[in-house]
N, C-alpha and C positions, 0 to 999 in steps of 0.2 A: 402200296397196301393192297391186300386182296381184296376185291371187289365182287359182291354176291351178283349170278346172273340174276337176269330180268326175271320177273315172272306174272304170269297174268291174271294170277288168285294170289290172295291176301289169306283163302283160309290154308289150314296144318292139310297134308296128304289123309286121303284114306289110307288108314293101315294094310289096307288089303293092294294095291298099290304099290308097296315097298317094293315089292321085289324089281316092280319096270322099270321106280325111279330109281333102284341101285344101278341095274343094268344102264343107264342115260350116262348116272353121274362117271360111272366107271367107265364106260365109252368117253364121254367127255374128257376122262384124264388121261387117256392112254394120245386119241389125237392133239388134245394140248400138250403133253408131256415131248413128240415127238415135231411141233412146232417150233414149240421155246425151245429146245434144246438146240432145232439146227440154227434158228436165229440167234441166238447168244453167242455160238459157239463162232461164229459166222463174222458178228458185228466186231466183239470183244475178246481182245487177248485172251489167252487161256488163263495164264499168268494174274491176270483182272475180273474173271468171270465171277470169280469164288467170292471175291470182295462186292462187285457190285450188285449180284447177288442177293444177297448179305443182307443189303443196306435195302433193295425194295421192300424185301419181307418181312424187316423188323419193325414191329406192330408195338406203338407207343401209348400212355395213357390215352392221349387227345382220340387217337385212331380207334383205340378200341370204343372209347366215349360215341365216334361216331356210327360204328359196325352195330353198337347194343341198340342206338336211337332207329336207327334201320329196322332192325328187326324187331325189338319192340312195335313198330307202328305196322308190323305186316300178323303181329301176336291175333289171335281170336279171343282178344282181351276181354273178361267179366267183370262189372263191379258189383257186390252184392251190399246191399247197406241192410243191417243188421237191428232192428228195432226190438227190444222188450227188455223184463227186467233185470234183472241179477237172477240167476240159478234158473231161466228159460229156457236152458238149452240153446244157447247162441254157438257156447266154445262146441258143442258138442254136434251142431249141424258143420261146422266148421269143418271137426276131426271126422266127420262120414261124408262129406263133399271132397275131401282131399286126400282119406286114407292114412294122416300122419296119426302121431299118439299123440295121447293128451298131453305129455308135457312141452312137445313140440310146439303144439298149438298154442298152449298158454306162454310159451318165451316167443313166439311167432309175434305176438301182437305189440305195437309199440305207440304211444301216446302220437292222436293228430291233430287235435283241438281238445281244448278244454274238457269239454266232454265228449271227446270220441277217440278211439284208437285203431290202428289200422295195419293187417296182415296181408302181408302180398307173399299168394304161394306162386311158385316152390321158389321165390326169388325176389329181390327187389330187382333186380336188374332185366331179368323176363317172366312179368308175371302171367299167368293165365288166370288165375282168379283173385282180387283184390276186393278184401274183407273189409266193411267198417264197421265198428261197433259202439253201439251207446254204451256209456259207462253209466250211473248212479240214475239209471232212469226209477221214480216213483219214491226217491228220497226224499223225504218231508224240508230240507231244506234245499232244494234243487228247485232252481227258478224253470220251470216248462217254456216259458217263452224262449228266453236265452238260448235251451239246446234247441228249440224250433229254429232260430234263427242258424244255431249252428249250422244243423243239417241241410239250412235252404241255399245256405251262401256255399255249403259243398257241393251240393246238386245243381247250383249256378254257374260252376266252373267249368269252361268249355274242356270237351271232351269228344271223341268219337267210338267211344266206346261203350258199348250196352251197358243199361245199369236197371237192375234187379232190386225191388226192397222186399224185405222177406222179415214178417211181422211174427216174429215170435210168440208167443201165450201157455202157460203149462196149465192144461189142461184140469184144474183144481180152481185157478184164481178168477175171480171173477172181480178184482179191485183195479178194475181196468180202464175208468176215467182218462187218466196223465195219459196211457196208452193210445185207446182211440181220439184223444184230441190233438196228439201230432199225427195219427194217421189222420186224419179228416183236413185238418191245412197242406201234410205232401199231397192229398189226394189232390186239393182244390188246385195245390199249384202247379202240378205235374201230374195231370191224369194220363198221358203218356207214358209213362215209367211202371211197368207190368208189378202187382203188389200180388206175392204169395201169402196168405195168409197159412202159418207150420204153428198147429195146435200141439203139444212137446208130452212128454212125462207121463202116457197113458197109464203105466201100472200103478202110478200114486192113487187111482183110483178101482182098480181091482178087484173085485169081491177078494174075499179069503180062497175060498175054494179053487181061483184062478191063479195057478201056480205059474205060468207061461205065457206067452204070446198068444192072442188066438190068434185065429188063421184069418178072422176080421176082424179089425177094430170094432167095427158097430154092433158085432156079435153081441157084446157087454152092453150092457142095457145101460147101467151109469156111464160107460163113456158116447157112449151115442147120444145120451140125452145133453150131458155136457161139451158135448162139440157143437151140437142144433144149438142151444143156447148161445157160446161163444160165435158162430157164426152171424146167430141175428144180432148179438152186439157190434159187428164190425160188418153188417150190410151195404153193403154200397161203398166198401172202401176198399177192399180185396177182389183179385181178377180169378184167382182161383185159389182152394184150400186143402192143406193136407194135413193127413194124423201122423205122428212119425214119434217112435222113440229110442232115441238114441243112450243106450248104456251101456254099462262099464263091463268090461270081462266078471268082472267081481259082483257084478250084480246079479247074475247067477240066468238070466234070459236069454231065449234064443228064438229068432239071430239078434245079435248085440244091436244092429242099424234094422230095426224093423220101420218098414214105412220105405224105405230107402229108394227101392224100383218105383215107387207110384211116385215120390218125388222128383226123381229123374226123369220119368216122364213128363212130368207135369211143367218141370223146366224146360225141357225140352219145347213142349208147347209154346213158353212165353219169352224165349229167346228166338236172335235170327239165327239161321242155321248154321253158320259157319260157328259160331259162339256153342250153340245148342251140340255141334259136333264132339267140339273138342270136351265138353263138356263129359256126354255120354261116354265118350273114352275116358276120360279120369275117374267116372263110376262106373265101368262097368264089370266089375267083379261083384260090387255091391256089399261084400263083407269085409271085415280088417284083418278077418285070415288070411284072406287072400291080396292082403296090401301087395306082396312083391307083383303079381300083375299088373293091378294097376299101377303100379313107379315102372313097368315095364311101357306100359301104355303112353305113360308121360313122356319117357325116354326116347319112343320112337317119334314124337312131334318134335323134341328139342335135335336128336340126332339128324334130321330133315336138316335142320339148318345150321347145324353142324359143318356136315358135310360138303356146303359151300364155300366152303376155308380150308377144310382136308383137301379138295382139287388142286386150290394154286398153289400150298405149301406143298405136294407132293410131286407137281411140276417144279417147282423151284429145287427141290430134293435131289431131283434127276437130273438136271441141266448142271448143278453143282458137281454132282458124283462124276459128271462126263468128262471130268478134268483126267489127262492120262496118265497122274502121279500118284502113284500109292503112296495113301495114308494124308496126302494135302490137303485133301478136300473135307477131312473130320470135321474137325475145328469150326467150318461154317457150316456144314451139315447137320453138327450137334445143333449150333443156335439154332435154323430153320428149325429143328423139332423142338427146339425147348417154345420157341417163340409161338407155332402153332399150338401145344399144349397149354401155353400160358391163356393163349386167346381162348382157346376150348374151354377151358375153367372156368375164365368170365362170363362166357355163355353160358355157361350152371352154375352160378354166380360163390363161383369158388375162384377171389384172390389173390392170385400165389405169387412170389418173387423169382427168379428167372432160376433162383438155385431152387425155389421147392418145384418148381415145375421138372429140372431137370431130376432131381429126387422120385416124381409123380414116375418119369421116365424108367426109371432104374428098379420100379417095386414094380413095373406093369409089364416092361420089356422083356426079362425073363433072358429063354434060349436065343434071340437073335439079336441080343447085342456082339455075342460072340461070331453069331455069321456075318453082321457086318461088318467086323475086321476083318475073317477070311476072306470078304467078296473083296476087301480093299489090293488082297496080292492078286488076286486074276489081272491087275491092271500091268500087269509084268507082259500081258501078254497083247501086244500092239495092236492098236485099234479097236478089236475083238473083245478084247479084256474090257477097257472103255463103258463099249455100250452095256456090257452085262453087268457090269457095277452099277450102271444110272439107272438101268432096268429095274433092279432091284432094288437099290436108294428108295425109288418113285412107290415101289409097292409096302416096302417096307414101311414106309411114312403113310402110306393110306392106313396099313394094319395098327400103326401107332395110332393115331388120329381115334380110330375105330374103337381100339380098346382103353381111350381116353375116354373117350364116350362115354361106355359105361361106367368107369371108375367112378366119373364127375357125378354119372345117372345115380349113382347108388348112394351117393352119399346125399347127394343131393334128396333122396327120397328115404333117407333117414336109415340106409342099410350100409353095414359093412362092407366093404369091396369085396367078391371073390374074384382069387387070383387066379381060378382054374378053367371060372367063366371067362373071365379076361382072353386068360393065354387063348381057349375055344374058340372068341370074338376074334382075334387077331390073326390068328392062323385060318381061320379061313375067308378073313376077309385081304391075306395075303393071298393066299391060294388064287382068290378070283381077279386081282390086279398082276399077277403071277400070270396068269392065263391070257389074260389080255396083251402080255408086254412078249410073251411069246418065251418065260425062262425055265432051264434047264434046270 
């Protein structure tokens, strides 16, 4: 089973970064690729290579169970626990912290207790932010004890993970009792747990004559006076507060996430940095026009660790291909790539069975499926022929891996694949394994 190198941070790369850690990882595969190969080829019949092979790289439920538990615990994991009432704007801090639509967001959430439910973006399998949410809070038949209890026996459960409560209020209600007296027991019980108070819905109180956003909230005389108000109600229970209003295209406002940047900062503030990090990356477009940035942004955290898997399968790629019989070495070539894209999937917590992965294959690979067969007759040519088939095996399966990547990214952040960015991805992330392996 492949095994991710060591590393001496737990937090995601600075994006700014990428390019050194590409250079590392692509060094790294060129001297491992040309290790394994003379050792393999060295220990083990040629005849046997392909097979045993085969059988290191093939990546079973239990293994992948254990590769996701790995990196899960290295994630710069968020918990946000979600307090207020129905129509507060809960779903909709949600969908401007994470960029999805609304309807994503509302099929995202899924029952965690009685009364609570709970959304892990962009994944259950590696989440970065893990949403909880109160359901039927301020229901006249809803015991307030009970969901107090809920939340405390949630918040009891060990964890090493930052957790965030962010007190929702739309800024009109003032029937805020049930509310401030679960925050006043979280507060007693965990005064350590940073509490944002997010006042929501600024336009429901709008003169007429205020057709937009102003350029400040407190500009507006009613909603300034109704946030002083909401703030002295919840004194001493909140670590710091923000105006923010989050609507709908159809609401006719602009920008749709106003409030958005003062929020971000403001989390930023009351998370540790590495969390506070990854954070800012996933808002930092700050509008849902511009969602494909940030899924791009997402993408380059999850591709980091990616990538620690595209290495051994595209050493194992080359050391197979160095077999000197054309066309022999397919057959386990295919699996190594079907098996690395199956694993790539699960890390963007996409499922596949070893025939949709090899499927994934065939809609992303394009033109060099067919240079992989041509590179299989150069092996006619002794020795020579050999290495420049595994040379190209080894990069070929990086360019796969790569433009797995984004397929996974894209769907995973709720977009359609393009197959022209794809082919883009993969062609030059051949070109630069290309270069390293030294091929014509």
């Amino acid at each position: 089973m492949p095994q991710p190198p060591e590393s001496s941070s737990n937090a995601p790369p600075d994006p700014d970064q990428t390019e050194s850690k590409h250079d590392s990882w692509t060094d790294r595969l060129s001297d491992g690729w040309h290790t394994t190969t003379d050792r393999v080829m060295q220990i083990l019949p040629v005849d046997k290579a392909a097979e045993t092979v085969s059988k290191w790289f093939s990546v079973d439920e239990t293994q992948i169970a254990e590769i996701l538990a790995s990196v899960r615990a290295q994630l710069p994991t968020t918990e946000a626990l979600l307090i207020g009432k129905p129509q507060a704007g809960k779903s909709s801090i949600v969908r401007g912290l994470t960029g999805v639509s609304a309807e994503i967001v509302g099929q995202g959430f899924r029952p965690h207790t009685q009364s609570t439910t709970r959304y892990d973006y962009p994944s259950k399998e590696l989440p970065l932010l893990v949403f909880t949410d109160t359901v039927g809070l301020g229901d006249i038949d809803r015991d307030t004890n009970s969901l107090i209890q809920e939340l405390v026996g949630d918040l009891e459960a060990e964890t090493s993970r930052p957790r965030i409560i962010i007190l929702a209020v739309k800024i009109n209600d003032f029937a805020i009792d049930t509310l401030r007296q679960i925050a006043t027991q979280l507060r007693q019980k965990y005064p350590q747990i940073p509490c944002l108070l997010a006042v929501t819905c600024l336009h429901e109180i709008y003169p007429a004559s205020q057709i937009d956003h102003p350029e400040q909230p407190t500009s507006v005389a009613a909603v300034d006076r109704a946030f002083t108000a909401i703030q002295e109600a919840f004194a001493g229970l909140f670590d710091r507060s923000v105006m923010i209003d989050f609507t709908l295209a159809d609401d006719g406002y602009t920008p749709e996430f106003y409030g958005l940047e003062t929020m971000r900062a403001t989390l930023a503030d009351l998370l540790p940095e590495a969390e506070a990090r990854a954070m800012s990356q996933l808002l930092e477009t700050g509008t849902s026009s511009a969602h494909g940035k940030s899924s791009d942004k997402l993408g380059d955290i999850y591709r980091d660790v990616a990538r620690r898997y595209i290495l051994p399968f595209s050493i194992a790629a080359g050391t197979v291909a160095a077999i000197p019989l054309p066309f022999a070495d397919l057959p386990v070539l295919t699996a190594i790539q079907v098996s690395m894209v199956g694993l790539l999937g699960k890390l963007y917590g996409q499922t596949l069975t070893r025939s949709q992965a090899g499927g994934v294959i065939s809609a992303i690979a394009g033109g060099f499926v067919a240079q992989l067969v041509a590179r299989q007759l150069i092996k006619f040519i002794p020795g020579f022929g050999s290495v420049i088939s595994a040379s190209w095996a080894a990069a070929y399966t990086v360019a796969l891996g790569e433009g797995a990547c984004v397929y996974f990214g894209d769907l995973m952040g709720g977009k359609k694949p393009d197959p022209q960015q794809i082919q883009s991805v993969m062609s030059e992330a051949f070109t630069s394994a290309k270069d390293r392996f030294k091929i014509n």
